[in-house]
C-alpha distance (Angstrom), angle and dihedral (degrees) to the residues before:
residue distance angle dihedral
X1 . . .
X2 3.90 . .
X3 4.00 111.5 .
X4 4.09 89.2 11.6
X5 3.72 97.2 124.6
X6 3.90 99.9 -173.6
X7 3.70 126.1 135.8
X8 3.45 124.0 -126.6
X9 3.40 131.2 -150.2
X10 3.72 124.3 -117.1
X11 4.07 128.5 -175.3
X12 3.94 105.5 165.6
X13 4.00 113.4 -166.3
X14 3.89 108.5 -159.1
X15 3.34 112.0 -103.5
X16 4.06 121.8 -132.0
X17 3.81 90.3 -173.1
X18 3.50 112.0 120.0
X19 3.59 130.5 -71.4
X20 4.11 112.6 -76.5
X21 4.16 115.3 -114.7
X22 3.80 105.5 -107.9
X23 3.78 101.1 -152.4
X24 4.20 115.9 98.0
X25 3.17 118.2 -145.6
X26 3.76 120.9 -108.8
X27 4.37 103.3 -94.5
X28 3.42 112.3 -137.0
X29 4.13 144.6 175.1
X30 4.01 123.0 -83.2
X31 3.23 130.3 172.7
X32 3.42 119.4 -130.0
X33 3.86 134.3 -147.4
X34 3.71 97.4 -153.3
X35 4.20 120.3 78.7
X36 3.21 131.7 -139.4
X37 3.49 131.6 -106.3
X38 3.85 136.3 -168.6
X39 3.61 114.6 -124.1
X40 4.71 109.5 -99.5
X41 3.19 116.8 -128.3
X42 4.26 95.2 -109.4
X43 3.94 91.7 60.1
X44 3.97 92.0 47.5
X45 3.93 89.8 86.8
X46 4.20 101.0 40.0
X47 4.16 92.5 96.0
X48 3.61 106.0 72.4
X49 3.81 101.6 160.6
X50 3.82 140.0 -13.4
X51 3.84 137.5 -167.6
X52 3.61 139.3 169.5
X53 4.11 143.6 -168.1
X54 3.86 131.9 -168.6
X55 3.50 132.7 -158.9
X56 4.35 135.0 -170.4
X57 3.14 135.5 -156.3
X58 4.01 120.1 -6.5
X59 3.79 98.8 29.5
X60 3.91 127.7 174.3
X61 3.57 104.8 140.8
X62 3.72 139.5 16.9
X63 3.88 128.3 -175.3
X64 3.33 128.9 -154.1
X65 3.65 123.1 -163.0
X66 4.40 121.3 -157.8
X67 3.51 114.5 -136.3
X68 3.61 104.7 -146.8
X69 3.99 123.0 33.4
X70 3.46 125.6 -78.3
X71 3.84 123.5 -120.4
X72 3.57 122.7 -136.3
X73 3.64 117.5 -112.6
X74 3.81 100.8 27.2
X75 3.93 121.8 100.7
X76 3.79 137.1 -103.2
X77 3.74 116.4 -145.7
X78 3.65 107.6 -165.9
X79 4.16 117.4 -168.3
X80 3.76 113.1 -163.7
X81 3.97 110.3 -172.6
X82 3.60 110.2 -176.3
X83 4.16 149.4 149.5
X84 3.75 142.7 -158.3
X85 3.81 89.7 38.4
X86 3.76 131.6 93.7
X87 3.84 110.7 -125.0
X88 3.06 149.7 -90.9
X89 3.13 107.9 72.0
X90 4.22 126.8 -169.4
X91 3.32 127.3 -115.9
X92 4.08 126.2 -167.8
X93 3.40 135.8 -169.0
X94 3.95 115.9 -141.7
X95 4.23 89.9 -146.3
X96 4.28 83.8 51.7
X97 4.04 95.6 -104.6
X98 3.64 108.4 167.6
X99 4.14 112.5 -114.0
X100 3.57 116.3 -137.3
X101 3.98 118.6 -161.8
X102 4.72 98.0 -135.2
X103 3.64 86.8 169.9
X104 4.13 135.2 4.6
X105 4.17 104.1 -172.5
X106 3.35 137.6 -119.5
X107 3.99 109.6 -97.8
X108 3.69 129.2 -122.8
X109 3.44 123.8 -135.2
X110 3.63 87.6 -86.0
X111 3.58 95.0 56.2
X112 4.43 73.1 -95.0
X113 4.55 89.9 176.3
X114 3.80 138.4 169.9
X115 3.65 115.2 -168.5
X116 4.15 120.5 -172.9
X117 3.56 118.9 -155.9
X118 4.13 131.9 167.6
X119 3.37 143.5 177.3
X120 3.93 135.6 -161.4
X121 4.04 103.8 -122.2
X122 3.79 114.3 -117.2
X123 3.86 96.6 -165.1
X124 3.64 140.2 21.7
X125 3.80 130.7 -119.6
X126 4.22 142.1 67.0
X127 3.59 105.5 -11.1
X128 4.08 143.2 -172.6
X129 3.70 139.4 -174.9
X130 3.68 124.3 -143.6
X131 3.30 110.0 -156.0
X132 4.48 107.3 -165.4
X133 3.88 126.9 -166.7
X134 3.86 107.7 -141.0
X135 3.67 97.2 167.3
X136 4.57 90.8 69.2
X137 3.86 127.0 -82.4
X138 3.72 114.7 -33.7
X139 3.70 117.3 -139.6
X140 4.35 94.3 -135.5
X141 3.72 127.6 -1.1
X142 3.74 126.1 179.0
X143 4.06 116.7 -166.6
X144 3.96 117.2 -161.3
X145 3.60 112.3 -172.3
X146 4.16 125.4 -166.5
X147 3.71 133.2 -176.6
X148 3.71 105.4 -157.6
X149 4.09 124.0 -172.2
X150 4.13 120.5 -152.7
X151 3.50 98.8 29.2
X152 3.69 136.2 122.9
X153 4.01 128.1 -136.3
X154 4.25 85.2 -159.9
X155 3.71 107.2 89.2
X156 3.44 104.5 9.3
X157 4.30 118.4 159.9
X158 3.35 126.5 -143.4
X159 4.20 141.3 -176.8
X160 3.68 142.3 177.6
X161 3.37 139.2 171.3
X162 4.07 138.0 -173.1
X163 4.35 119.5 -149.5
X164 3.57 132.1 122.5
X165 3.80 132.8 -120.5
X166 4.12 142.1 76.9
X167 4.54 86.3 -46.1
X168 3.39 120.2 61.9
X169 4.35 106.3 -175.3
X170 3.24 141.7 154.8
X171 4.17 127.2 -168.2
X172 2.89 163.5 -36.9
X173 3.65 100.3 -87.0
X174 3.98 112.6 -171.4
X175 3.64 113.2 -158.4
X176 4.04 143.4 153.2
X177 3.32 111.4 -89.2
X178 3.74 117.9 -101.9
X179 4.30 83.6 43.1
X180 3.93 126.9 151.4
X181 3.46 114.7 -105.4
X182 4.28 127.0 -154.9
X183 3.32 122.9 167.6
X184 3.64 133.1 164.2
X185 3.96 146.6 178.6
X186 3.52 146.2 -163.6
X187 3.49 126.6 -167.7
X188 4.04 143.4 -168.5
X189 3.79 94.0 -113.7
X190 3.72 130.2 53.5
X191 3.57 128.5 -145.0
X192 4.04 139.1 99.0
X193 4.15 125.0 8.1
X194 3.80 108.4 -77.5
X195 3.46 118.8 -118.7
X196 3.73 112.3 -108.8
X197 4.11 93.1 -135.2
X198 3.63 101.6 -179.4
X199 4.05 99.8 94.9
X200 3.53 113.2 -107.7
X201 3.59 102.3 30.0
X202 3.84 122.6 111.0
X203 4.31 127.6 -166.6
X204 3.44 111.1 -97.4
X205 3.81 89.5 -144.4
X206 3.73 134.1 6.4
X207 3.28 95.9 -142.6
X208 4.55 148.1 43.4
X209 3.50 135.9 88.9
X210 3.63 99.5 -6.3
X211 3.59 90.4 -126.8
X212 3.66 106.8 71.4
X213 3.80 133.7 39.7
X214 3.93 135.8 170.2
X215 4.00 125.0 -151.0
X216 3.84 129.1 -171.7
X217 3.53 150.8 -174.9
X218 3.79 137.3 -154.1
X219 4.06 100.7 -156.7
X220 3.61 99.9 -29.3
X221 3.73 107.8 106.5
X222 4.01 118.1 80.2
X223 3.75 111.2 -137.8
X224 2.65 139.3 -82.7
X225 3.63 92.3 36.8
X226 3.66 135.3 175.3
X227 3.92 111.3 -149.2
X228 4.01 120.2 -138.1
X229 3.41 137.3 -167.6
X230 3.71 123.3 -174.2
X231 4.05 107.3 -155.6
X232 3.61 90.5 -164.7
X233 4.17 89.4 -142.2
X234 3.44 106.0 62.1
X235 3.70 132.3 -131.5
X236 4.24 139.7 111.2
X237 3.62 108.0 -46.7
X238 3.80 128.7 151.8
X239 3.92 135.6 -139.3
X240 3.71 135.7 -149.4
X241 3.75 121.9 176.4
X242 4.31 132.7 -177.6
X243 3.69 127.0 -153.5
X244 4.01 113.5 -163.9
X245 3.68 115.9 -162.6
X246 3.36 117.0 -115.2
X247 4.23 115.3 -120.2
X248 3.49 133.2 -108.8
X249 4.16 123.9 -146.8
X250 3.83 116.4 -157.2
X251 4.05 105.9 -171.7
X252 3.74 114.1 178.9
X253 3.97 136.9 -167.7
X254 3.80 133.3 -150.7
X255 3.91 106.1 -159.8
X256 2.85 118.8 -147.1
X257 3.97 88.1 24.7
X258 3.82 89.5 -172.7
X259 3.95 117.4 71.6
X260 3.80 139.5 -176.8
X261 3.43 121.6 -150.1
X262 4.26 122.6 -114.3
X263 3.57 82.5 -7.2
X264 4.23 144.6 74.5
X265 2.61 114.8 -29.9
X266 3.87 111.5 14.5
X267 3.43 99.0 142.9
X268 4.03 133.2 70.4
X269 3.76 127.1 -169.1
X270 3.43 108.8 -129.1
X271 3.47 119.3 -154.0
X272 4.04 133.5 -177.3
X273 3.67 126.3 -161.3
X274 3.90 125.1 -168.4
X275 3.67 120.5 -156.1
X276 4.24 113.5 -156.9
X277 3.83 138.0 86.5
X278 3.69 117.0 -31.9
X279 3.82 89.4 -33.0
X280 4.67 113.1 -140.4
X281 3.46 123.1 168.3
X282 3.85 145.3 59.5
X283 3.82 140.4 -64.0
X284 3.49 119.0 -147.7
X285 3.66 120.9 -148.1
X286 4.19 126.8 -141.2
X287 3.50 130.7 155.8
X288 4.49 137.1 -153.4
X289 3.49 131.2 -169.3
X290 3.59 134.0 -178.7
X291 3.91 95.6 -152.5
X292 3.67 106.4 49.4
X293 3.47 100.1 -94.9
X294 3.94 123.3 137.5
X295 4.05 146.2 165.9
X296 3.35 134.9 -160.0
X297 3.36 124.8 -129.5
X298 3.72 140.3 -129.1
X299 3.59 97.1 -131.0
X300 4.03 136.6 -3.4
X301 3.92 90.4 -124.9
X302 3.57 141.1 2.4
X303 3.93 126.5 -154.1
X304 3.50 108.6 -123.0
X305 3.95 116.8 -123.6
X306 3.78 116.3 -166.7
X307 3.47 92.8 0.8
X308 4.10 97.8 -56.3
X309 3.77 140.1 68.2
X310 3.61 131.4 -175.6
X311 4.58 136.7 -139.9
X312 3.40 128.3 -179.5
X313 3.71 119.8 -121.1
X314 3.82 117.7 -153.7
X315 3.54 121.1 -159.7
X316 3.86 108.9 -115.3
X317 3.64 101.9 165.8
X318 4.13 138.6 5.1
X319 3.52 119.7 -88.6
X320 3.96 147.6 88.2
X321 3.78 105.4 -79.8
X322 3.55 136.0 -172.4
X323 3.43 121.5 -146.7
X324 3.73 124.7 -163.7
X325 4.13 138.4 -163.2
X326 3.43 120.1 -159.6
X327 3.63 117.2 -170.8
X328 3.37 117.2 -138.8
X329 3.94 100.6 -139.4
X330 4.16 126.1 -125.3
X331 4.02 128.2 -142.2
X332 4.07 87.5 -86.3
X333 4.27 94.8 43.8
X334 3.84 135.5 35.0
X335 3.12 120.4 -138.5
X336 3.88 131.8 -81.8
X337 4.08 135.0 173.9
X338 3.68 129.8 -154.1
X339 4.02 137.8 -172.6
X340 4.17 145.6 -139.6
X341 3.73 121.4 -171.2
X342 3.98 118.1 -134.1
X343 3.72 116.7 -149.1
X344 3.83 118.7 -164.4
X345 3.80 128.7 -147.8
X346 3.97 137.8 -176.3
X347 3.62 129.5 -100.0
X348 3.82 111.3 -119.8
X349 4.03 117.7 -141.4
X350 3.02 136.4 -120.0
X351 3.47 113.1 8.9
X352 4.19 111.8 -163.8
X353 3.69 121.5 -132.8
X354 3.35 96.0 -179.9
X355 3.71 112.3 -117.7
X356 4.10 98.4 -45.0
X357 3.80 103.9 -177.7
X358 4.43 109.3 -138.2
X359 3.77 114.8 -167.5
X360 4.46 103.7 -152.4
X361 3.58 107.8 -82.9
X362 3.78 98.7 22.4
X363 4.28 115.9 108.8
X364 3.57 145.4 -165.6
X365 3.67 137.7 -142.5
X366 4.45 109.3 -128.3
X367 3.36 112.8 -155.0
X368 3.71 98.1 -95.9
X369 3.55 93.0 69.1
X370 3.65 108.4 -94.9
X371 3.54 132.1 119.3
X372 3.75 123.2 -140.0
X373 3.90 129.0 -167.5
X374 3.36 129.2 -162.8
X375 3.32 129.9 -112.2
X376 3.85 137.5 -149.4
X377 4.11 116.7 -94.7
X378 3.29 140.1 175.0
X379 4.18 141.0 -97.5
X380 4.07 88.6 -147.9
X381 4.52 77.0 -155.7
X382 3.68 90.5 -48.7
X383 3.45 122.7 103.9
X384 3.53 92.3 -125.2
X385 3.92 139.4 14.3
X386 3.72 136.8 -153.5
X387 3.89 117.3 -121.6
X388 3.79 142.8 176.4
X389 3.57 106.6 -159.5
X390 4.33 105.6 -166.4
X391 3.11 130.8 -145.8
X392 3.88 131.8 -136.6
X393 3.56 97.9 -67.0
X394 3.91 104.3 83.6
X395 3.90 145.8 -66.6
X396 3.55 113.8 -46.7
X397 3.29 143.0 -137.3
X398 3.17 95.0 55.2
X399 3.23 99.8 68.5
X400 3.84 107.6 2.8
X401 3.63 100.7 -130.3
X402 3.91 123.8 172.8
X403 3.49 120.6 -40.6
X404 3.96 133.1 98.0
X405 4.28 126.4 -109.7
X406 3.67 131.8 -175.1
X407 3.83 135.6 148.4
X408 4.09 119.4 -61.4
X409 3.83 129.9 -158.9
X410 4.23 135.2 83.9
X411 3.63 122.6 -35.5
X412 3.82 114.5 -172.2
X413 3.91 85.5 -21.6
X414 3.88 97.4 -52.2
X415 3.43 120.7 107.5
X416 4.20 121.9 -129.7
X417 3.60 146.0 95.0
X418 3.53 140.2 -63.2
X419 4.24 103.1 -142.1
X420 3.89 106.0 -139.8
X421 3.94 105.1 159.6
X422 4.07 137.7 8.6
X423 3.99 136.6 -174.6
């Protein structure tokens, strides 16, 4: 990959198989059924290292070592292309990461077989792969190793194919777009690097056994897509290829996350944003609580627009409350859900402001946010009254909910209010 600079790691055992043809086959034009596409922006990041080893002859084990450390979570793809041996073969993980086999190959004539294995990384650190021959000594093996970052092991596609002649393929592969991409051959015939034909797909190395090579692509390959290798010297060969999904992140946000019920605020906007290609589709919106409290929201769903949409939660009951979107996933993105917690507090009664004098018609701003005006009252034949004017929040007394009250009637001939409490 252009601007990648990671070493790889190289052991070549001398081969005493015999002696490569030297003539190239004529290259020529073919049209191709798959398109091209360049690589987005979220699959630019998913290759985080790569390493491979070879061996010829009398092979029964092969290690390859990674030259940076691994990270815990991410994936290693591991493509064994091998002959002479009868498959499986095993593949272990120094840090204990559990292989699984995606694809094993369909064999040549010459027992010619590419098997693809990963394994989601439970620690971080230096790491190796082992890669063992069970089935007796193969004659070549090439191992090509990858750790790849925001991908999935849920979903993934795979193809292979066996056949013999200038085109070695396998496919189609149907992915999302923005997916992972290994492939990897092994033919009769040694000589040159194949070409990885499918476009978008680069050589992992340039260099091994001769028989075996892996190509991949992070986001470059329309789907479906058929990958192609052109060996150059023909023969049997066969092809397996892997496309991991690329990952989705839904974060979301409960603002204000702290709520007071039948009173400011009581209400959060709730808002969920999903990270991935081009992201369509809806997040649905649930809630749980372990205390009994509850809200009710705005809508069941929203449709996410640039990546995000937004509910409002009301506070129905007191409690801590998580609230979760889950987005629903499109044909580019799988799906993904994400949480907030919602704490709830208790309004606090009256609050004293001191004798503030309001003419009728003048307002004030509390400190919530809201502005209140007040209104024209009554004496009832005294010179003043007491009033508690509410708010929007219910019928008070009881309970006293928000609102503000003070003391109505004429002060030095102008009517208004003298402010004594708020909540």
């Amino acid at each position: 990959m252009t601007g990648l600079s990671v070493p790889k790691t190289e052991h070549l055992r001398r081969s005493s198989k015999g002696t490569a043809l030297s003539l190239l086959l004529l290259v020529f034009a073919l049209a191709v059924a798959v398109p091209s596409a360049a690589p987005d922006a979220h699959a630019s990041s998913m290759l985080v290292q790569k390493a491979n080893e070879w061996c010829t002859t009398v092979c029964v084990e092969v290690d390859v070592s990674l030259p940076q450390q691994v990270a815990a979570g991410d994936v290693l793809v591991v493509a064994v292309a091998y002959q002479g041996s009868l498959p499986p073969v095993f593949v272990n993980d120094m840090l204990g990461s559990s292989f699984q086999i995606a694809t094993g190959g369909a064999p040549g004539p010459n027992l010619e077989l590419v098997q693809i294995s990963y394994a989601t990384l439970s620690r971080s650190g230096p790491d190796s792969v082992t890669v063992f021959v069970p089935g007796g000594p193969a004659s070549s093996i090439d191992v090509f190793v990858y750790e790849v970052s925001g991908v999935t092991t849920t979903g993934y596609t795979v193809a292979r194919a066996a056949g013999t002649g200038p085109l070695a393929q396998a496919g189609p592969l149907s992915f999302n777009s923005g997916a992972f991409v290994v492939g990897a051959v092994e033919t009769e015939n040694p000589g040159p690097p194949a070409d990885p034909f499918t476009p978008g797909l680069q050589l992992a190395s340039s260099s091994g056994s001769g028989y075996g090579w892996s190509a991949y692509s992070q986001g470059g390959v329309s789907s479906p897509a058929t990958v192609t290798f052109f060996p150059f010297i023909p023969g049997w060969w066969s092809v397996s290829a892997m496309a991991l999904q690329p990952t989705t992140t839904t974060s979301v946000t409960c603002a204000p996350s702290s709520l007071v019920l039948n009173f400011v605020p009581d209400q959060a906007t709730c808002t969920a944003t999903v990270s991935g290609v081009s992201p369509t589709g809806t997040v649905s919106w649930s809630q749980a609580s372990a205390d009994g409290g509850s809200v009710s929201f705005s809508s069941a769903s929203c449709t996410l627009s640039a990546g995000s949409c937004s509910v409002t939660a009301t506070l129905t009951a007191g409690g801590s409350i998580t609230v979760t979107g889950t987005y629903s996933g499109d044909s580019n993105n799988l799906g993904s859900a994400g949480t907030a917690g919602i704490s709830t507090g208790v309004a606090v009664c009256p609050s004293t402001f001191g004798g503030t004098y309001m003419p009728v018609g003048s307002s004030f701003t509390d400190g919530y946010g809201n502005t209140w005006t007040a209104p024209g009252g009554t004496t009832n034949g005294w010179p003043y009254s007491s009033y508690f004017f509410q708010g929007s929040k219910g019928a008070v007394p009881p309970p006293m909910l928000q609102g503000w009250g003070g003391d109505y009637g004429t002060y030095n001939g102008q009517q208004g209010w003298i402010i004594t409490f708020y909540c």
